[in-house]
C-alpha positions in Angstrom: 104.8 125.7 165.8 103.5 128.8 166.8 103.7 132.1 164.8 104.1 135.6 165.5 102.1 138.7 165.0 101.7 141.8 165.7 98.4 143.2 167.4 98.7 147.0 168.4 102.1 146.9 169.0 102.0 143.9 170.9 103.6 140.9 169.6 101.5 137.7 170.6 101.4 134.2 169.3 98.9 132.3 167.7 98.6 129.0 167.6 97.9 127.1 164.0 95.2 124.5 164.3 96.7 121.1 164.4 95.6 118.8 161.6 93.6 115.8 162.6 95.7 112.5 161.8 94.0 110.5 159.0 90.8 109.3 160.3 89.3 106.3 159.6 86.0 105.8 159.2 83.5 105.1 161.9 82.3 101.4 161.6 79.0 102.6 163.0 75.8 101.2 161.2 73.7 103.2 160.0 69.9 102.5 159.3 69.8 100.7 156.0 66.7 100.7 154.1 65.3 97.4 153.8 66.5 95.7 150.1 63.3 96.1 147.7 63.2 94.7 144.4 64.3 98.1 142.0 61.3 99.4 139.7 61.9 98.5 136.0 61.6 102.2 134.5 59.5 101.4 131.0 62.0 101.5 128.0 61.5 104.6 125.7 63.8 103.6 122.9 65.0 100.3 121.7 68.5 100.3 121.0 69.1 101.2 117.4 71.0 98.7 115.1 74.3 99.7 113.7 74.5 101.4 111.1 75.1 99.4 107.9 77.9 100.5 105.7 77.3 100.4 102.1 79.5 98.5 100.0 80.8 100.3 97.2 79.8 99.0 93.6 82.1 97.2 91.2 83.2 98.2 87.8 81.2 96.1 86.4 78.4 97.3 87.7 78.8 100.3 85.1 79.9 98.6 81.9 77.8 96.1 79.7 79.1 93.3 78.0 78.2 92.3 74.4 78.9 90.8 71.2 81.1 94.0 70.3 82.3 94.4 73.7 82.3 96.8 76.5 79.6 99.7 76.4 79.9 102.0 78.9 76.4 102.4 80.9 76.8 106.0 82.4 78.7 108.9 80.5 82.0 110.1 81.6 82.3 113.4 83.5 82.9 116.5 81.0 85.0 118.6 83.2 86.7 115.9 85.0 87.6 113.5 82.2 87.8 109.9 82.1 87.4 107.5 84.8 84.4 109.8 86.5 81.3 108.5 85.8 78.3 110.4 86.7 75.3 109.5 88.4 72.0 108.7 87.1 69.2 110.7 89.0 66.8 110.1 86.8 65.8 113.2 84.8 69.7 114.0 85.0 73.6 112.9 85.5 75.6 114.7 88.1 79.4 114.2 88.5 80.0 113.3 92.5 83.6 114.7 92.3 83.4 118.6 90.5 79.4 118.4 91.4 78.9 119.2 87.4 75.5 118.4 86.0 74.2 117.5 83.0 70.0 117.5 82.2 68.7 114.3 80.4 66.3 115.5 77.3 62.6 115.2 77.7 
């Protein structure tokens, strides 16, 4: 279809440019590199190993067992109450859950 405009006063048509129909593509050969063997690029990095979750210890991992009974091996948290134990750092014991800590003596 043609469309109309206006130049000067004038009208004139102008034609739309018609849309190719879908081509297809040209079967045409193009030069092709000869097949060499691809270069093996040196690897930098070694694939890392998944990462290894740590298994979470057992109760009984924080209680002795005597003669007597149960002794507990850790204190209890002070803030936080029973059932918290705190962590051993060596020259302290920290609570993981309220972050309280507590100073071993020297």
């Amino acid at each position: 279809m043609a469309e109309k405009t206006k130049v000067k006063g004038k009208t004139a048509e102008k034609a739309k440019p018609e849309k190719p129909a879908a081509e297809k593509p040209k079967a045409e050969k193009v030069a092709e590199k000869p097949a060499e063997a691809p270069e093996e690029k040196p690897k930098e990095k070694e694939k890392k190993a998944a990462k290894v979750k740590k298994k979470e210890k057992a109760v009984y991992t924080r209680y002795k067992i005597d003669e007597k009974g149960l002794t507990r091996l850790r204190p209890y948290c002070e803030r936080c109450g029973s059932g918290y134990f705190m962590a051993d750092h060596g020259n302290r014991f920290s609570c993981g859950h309220c972050g309280f800590t507590r100073y071993k003596r020297a």
